[in-house]
C-alpha positions in Angstrom: 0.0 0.0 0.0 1.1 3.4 -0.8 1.0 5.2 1.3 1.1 3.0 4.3 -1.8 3.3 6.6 -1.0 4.4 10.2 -1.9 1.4 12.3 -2.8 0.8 15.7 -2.4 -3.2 16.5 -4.0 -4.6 19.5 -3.9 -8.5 20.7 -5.6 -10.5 24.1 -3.6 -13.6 24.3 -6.8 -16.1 25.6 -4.9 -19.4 26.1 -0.9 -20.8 25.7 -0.3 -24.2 26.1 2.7 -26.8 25.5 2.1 -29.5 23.9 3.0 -33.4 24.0 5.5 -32.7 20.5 7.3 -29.6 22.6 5.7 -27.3 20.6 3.7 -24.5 22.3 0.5 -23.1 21.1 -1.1 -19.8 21.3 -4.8 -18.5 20.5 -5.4 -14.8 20.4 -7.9 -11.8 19.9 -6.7 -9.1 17.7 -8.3 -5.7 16.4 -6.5 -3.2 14.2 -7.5 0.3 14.3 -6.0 2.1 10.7 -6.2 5.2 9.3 -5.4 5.8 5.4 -6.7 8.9 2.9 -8.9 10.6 5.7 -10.8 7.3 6.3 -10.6 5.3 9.6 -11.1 1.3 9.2 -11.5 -1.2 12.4 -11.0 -5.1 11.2 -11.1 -7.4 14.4 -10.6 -11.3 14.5 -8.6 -14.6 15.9 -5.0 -15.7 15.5 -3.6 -19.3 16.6 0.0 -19.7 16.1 2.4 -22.9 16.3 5.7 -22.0 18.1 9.0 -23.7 18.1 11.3 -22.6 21.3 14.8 -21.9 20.3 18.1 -20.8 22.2 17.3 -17.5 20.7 13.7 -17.2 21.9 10.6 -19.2 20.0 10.1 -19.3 16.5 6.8 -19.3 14.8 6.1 -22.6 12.8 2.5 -21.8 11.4 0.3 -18.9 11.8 -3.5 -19.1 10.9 -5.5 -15.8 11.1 -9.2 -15.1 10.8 -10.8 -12.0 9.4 -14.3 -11.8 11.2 -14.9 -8.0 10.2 -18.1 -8.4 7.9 -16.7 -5.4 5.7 -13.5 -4.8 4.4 -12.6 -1.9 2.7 -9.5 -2.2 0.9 -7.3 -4.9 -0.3 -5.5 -6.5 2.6 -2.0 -6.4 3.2 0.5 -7.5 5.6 0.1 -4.5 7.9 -3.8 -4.7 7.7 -3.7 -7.5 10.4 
C-alpha cells in the first residue's frame, strides 16, 4: 500500500499451552485500528499460532488468522492484520 496506513495493532492472548510434540501453542484476539486517505477502518478477529522454542527465543512454525470484520474496505496487506 502506498502510502502505508497508520496502524494501531491490538492482541488479548486467551490461552498458551505446550504440547506433547514440545511445541507451544497460542490463541489470540486481535483488532486493528487504521487510518489511510482521511478514512478510519477497524478489522477485528482470531490468530492461533504454532511455536518452536529456540536458544534464541521461539520461532513461529504456522500462523493461521481469521478475518471476522463483515466489511473490508480495501485490499489486505501485511500491515492490515
Amino acid at each position: 500500500s502506498t502510502p502505508l496506513p497508520r496502524t494501531c495493532h491490538m492482541m488479548n492472548i486467551a490461552r498458551v499451552a505446550r504440547r506433547d510434540d514440545g511445541l507451544v501453542e497460542a490463541d489470540c484476539s486481535w483488532s486493528v485500528y487504521s487510518y489511510r486517505f482521511e478514512k478510519a477502518a477497524h478489522l477485528f478477529g482470531l490468530s492461533n499460532y504454532l511455536l518452536k522454542e529456540t536458544e534464541t527465543g521461539f520461532q513461529i512454525k504456522k500462523r493461521r488468522t481469521l478475518v471476522h470484520s463483515d466489511t473490508i474496505p480495501n485490499v489486505l496487506d501485511i500491515y492490515s492484520i
